[in-house]
N, C-alpha and C positions, 0 to 999 in steps of 0.2 A: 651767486649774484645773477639776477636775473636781465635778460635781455630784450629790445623789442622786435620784431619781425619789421623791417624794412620794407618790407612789402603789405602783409597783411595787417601790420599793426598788434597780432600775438604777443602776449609776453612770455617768454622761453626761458627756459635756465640752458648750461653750457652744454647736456647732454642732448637737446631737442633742436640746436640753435646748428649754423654752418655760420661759419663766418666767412667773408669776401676780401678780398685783395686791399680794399678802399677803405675795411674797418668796420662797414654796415653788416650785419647777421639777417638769415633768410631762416624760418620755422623750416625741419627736415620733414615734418606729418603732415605738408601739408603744400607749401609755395615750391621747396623741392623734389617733390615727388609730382610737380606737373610738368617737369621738364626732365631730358632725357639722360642716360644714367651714362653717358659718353659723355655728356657735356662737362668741361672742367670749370664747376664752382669755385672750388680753391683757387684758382689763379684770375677770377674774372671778378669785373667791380658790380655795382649795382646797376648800372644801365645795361651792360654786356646781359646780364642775366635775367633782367625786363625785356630785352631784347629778345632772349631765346624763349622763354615764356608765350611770349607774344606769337612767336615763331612755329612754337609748337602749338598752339590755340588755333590759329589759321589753317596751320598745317593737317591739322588734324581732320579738318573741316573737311578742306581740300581732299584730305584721303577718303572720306566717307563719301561726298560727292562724284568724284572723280572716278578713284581706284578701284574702291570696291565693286561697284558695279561691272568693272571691266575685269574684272577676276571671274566673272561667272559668262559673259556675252560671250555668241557666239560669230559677232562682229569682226570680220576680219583688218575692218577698218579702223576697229577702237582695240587691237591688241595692244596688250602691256607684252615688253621687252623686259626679263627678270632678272637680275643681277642679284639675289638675294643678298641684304634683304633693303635693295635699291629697284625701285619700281617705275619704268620709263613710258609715260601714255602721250607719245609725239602728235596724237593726234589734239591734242590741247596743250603742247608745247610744254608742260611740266614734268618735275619727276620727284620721288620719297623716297626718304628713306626712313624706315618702318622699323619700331620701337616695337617688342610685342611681351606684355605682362601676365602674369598669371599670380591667382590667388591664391591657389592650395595646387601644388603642383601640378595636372594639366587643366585645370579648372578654373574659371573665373577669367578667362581669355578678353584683354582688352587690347588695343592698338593704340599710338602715338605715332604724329608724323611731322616731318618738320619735309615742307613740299619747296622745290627750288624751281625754277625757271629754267629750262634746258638749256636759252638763251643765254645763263651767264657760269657756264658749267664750262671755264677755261684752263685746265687742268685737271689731267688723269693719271696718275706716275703707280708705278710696282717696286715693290720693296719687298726684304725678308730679314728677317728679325730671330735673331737666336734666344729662346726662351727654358724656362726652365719647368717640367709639367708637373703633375702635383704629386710623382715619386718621385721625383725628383731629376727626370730623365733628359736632358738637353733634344729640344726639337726646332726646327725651321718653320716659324710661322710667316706665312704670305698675305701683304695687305694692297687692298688698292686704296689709293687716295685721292679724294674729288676733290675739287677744288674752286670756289663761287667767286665770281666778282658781283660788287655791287648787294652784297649780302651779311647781316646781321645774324647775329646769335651762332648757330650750332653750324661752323666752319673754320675750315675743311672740314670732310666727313672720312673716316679712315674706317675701311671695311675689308671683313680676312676676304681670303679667295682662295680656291683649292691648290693654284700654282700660276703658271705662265700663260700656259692655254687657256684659263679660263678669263685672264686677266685680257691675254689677246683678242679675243672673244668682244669683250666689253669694248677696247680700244679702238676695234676694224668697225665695232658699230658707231661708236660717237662719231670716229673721221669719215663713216661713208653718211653718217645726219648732215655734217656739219660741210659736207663738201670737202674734205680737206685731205680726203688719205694720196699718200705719195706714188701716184701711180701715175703712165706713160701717158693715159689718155685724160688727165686732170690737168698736168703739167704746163699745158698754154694757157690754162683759165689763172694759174697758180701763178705763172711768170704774168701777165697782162695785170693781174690784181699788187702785185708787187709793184708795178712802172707807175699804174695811178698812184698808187702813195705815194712815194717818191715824189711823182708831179705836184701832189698836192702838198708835201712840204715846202719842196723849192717856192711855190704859190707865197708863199707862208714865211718866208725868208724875204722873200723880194717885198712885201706890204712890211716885212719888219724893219726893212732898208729904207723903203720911201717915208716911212714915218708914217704911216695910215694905219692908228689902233684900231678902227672900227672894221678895216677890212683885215685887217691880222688876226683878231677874235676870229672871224667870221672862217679864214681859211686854214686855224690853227684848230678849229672843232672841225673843219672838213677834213682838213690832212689826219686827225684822229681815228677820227674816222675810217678811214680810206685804208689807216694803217693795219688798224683791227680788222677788218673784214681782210685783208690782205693774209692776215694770220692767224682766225678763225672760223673764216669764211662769213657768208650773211647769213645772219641770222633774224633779218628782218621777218621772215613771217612767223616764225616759232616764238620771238616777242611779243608779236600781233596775237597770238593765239593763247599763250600765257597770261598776258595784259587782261584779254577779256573771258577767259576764265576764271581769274581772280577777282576780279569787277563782281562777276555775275555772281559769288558767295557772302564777299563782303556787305 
């Protein structure tokens, strides 16, 4: 029985076809093979996966504009930060994580990238996972795991890592981007950013007391606000500089 491709309109039989969570089928020659081989088709509907599609098309863009060029400069100000094979270019506030294909074993070298905003990069956690290898020999595998707000298609992103070190490595850099590592001489910016939110709830509480919706909207996106940056530091200009890198390919 043959099927249609939900996306490109194909018509498939069962061995060319994937099917989706929702019941809709995507062509494997063709609509699946433009998105990345982490990504889980089987448990995602049709929009999730027009989603990552979409994700990876931009993304990709982004990685040819962006990344590549700063893999060769000798700019110390457009250095990429490598977490392989997660690629961090703060100086435009984005970062990839980089798909890499080949057609005949080292040959036919192509890239996919699905690019995020550094800005909404609000979890990094380490984990290890007992596997089993292809003698069959039990081993400790180590992953780091990112984790987007504000972001469609292919997330979280789970990537090995050599162990602790390298993971800490990764960790000491995002919390010294983000302003936020726990050290003696951050601590009064860390505690002051804490009492503004705070302030700006109670703000937020008292307009929900006196009955004024229009000023409760208003200080329930500030207290938000106020709260986030309290707990991920500011990330207003890595936004600023994301926003208008992506502007400028679109």
């Amino acid at each position: 029985m043959a099927n249609t491709c939900a996306i490109c309109g194909a018509e498939i039989n069962v061995f060319q076809s994937q099917k989706l969570t929702d019941g809709n089928y995507i062509c494997r020659k063709t609509c699946k093979k433009k998105g990345f081989k982490d990504y889980d088709f089987v448990h995602s509907d049709l929009p999730g996966v027009e989603a990552h599609l979409a994700q990876v098309e931009l993304g990709t863009k982004l990685w040819n504009t962006y990344f590549v060029p700063r893999l060769k400069t000798k700019d110390k100000s457009q250095k990429l930060e490598v977490f392989y094979p997660v690629y961090v270019a703060a100086d435009v506030g984005l970062m990839a994580y980089v798909e890499t294909r080949y057609k005949i074993f080292i040959f036919g070298k192509s890239q996919l990238a699905c690019v995020y905003r550094i800005a909404d990069l609000v979890g990094y956690d380490y984990s290890t996972e007992t596997t089993q290898n292809s003698e069959g020999k039990t081993e400790n595998v180590n992953y780091a795991t990112l984790t987007f707000r504000n972001t469609q298609g292919l997330n979280p992103v789970k990537i090995k890592v050599s162990g602790p070190k390298s993971f800490e490595k990764m960790e000491k850099y995002f919390n010294t981007l983000f302003g936020i590592q726990k050290t003696l001489g951050n601590a009064k910016n860390t505690w002051k950013s804490q009492i503004n939110a705070a302030a700006s709830i109670g703000s937020a509480i008292g307009a929900m007391m006196k009955g004024d919706q229009a000023a409760l909207e208003d200080k329930a996106a500030a207290a938000a606000e106020a709260l986030d940056t309290a707990i991920y530091g500011d990330r207003t200009e890595l936004e600023q500089k994301a926003d208008a890198a992506i502007a400028a390919v679109k």
